[in-house]
Short mmCIF file of the C-alpha atoms (twelve columns), coordinates in Angstrom:
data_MODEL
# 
_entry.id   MODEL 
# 
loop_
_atom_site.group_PDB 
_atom_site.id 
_atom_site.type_symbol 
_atom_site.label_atom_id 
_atom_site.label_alt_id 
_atom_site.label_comp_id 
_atom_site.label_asym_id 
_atom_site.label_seq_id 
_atom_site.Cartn_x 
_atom_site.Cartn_y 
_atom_site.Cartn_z 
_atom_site.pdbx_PDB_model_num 
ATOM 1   C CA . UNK A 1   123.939 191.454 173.709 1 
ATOM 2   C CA . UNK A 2   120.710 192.424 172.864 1 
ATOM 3   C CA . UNK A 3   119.027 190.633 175.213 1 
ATOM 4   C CA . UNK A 4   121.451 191.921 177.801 1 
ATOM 5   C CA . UNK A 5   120.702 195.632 177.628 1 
ATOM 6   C CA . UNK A 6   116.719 194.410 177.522 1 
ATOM 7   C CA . UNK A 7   117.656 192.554 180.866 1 
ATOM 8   C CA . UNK A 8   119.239 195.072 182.307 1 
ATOM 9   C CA . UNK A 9   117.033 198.437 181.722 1 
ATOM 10  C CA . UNK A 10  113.873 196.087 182.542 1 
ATOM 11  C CA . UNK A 11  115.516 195.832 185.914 1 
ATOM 12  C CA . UNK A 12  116.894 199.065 186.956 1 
ATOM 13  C CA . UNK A 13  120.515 197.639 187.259 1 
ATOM 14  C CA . UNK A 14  123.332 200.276 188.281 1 
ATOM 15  C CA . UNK A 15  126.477 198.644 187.058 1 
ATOM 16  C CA . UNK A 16  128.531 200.706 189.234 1 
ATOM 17  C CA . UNK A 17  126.788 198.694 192.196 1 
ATOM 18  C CA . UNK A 18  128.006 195.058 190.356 1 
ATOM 19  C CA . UNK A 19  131.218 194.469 192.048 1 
ATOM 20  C CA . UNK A 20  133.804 192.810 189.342 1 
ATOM 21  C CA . UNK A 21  130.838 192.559 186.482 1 
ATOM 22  C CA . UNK A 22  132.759 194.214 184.073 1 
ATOM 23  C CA . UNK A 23  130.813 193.412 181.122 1 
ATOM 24  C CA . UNK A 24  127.512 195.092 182.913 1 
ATOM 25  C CA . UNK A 25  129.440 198.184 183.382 1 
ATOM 26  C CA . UNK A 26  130.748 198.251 179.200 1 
ATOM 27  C CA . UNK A 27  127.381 197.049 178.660 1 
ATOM 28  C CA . UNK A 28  125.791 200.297 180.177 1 
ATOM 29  C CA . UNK A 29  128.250 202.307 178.288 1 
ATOM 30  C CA . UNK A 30  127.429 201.173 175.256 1 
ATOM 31  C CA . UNK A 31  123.757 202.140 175.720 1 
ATOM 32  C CA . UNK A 32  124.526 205.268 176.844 1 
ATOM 33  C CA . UNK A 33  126.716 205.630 173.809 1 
ATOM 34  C CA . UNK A 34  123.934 204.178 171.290 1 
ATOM 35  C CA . UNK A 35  121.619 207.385 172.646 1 
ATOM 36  C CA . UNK A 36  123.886 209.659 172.119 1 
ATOM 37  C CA . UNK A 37  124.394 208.137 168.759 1 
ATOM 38  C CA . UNK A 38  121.084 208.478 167.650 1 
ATOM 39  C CA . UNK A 39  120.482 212.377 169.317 1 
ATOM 40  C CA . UNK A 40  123.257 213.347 167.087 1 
ATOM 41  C CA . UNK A 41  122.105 211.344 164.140 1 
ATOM 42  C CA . UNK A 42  118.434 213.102 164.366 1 
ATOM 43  C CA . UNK A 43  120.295 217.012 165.139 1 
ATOM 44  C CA . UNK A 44  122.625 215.957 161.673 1 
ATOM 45  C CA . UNK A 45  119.135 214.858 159.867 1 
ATOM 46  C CA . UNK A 46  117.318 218.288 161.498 1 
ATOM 47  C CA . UNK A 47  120.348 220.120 160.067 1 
ATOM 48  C CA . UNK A 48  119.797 218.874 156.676 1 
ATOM 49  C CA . UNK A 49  116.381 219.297 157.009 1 
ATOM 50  C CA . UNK A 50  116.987 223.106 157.524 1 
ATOM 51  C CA . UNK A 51  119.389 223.385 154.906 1 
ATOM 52  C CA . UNK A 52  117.653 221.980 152.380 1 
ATOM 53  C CA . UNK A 53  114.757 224.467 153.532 1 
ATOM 54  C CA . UNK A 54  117.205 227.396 152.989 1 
ATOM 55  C CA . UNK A 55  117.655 225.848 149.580 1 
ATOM 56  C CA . UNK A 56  113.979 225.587 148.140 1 
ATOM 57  C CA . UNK A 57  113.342 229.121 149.411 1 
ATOM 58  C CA . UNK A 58  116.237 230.439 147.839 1 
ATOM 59  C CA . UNK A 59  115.436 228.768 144.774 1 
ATOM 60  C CA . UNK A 60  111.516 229.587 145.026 1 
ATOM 61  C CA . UNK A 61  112.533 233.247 144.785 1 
ATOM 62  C CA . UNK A 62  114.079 233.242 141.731 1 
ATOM 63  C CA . UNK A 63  110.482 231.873 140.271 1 
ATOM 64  C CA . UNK A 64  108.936 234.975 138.133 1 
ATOM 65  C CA . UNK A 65  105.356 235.167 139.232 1 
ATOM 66  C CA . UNK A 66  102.739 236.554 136.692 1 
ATOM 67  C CA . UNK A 67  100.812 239.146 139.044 1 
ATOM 68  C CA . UNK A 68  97.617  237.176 137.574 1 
ATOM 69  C CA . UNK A 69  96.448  235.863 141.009 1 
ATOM 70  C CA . UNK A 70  97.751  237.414 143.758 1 
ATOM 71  C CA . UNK A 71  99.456  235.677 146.723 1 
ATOM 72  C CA . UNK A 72  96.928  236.016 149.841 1 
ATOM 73  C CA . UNK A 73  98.782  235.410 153.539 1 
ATOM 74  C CA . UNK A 74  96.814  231.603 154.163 1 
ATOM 75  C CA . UNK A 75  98.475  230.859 150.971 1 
ATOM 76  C CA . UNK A 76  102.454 232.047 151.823 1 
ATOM 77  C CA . UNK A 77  102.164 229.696 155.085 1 
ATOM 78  C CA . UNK A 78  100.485 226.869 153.152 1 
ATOM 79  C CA . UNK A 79  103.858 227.129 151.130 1 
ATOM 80  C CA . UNK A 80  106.128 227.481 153.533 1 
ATOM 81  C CA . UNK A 81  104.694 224.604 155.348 1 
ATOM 82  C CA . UNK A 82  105.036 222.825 152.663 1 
ATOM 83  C CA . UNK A 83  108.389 223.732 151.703 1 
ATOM 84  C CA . UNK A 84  109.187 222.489 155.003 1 
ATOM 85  C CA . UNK A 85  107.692 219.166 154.779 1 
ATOM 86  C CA . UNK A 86  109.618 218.544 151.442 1 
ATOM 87  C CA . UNK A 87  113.046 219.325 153.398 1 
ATOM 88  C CA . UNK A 88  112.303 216.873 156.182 1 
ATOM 89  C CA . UNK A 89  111.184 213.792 153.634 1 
ATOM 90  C CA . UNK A 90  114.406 214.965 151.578 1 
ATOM 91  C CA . UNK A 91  116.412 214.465 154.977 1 
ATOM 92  C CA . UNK A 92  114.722 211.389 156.017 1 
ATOM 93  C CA . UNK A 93  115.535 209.588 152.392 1 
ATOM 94  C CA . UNK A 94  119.312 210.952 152.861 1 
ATOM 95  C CA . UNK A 95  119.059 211.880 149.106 1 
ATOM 96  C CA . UNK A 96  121.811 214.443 149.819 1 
ATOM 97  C CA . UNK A 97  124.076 212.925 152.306 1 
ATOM 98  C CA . UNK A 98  125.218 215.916 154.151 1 
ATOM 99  C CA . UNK A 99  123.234 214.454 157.826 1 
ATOM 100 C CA . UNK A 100 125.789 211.063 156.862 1 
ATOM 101 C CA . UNK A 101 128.864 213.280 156.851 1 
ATOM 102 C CA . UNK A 102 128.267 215.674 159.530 1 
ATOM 103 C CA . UNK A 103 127.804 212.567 161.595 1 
ATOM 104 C CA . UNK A 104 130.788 211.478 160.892 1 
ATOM 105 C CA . UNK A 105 132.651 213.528 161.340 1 
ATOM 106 C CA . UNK A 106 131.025 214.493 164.535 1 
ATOM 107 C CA . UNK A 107 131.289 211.570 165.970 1 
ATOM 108 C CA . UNK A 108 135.051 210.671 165.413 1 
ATOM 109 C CA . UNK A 109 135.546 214.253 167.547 1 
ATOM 110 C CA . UNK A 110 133.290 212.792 170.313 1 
ATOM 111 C CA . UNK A 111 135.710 209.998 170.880 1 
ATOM 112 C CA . UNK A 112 138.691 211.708 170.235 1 
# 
């Protein structure tokens, strides 16, 4: 089937021109279906990836500082940037599983 949907995109095919090729037309379905599959897989994993965001922050506030070095502005972006590289590599490993259930879920109301 693989090589099918290769076949097809590399040559432009409409399967609502193929008279009686069903397969061709459940064949371009199912691609159309597969990328809207993985746009709402990557908006679950961006979710995630702004929850768990939330999360650090909220937990990086609880953190006493000492007042011995103060906090200059380059170095409250430099953390936030990071922060928000941690979320995304936590949502790209799936450690917390909440991108896997929104999709899911999500996706038994699409075909619904």
């Amino acid at each position: 089937m693989y090589t099918e949907v290769l076949y097809m995109n590399n040559l432009n095919l409409d399967p609502n021109q193929i008279v009686g090729n069903s397969k061709a037309v459940n064949l371009q379905k199912s691609i159309t279906n597969s990328k809207d599959d993985q746009k709402l897989k990557e908006s679950c994993k961006e979710f995630e990836a702004m929850f768990i965001k939330q999360m650090l922050s909220s937990m990086k506030k609880t953190v006493n500082k000492s007042g011995l070095i103060k906090e200059n502005m380059g170095e409250k972006i430099f953390d936030d940037m990071l922060s928000d590289e941690y979320s995304k590599s936590m949502a790209q490993t799936s450690s917390f599983g909440i991108a896997d259930m929104m999709y899911k879920q999500l996706a038994v109301q699409k075909y619904q």
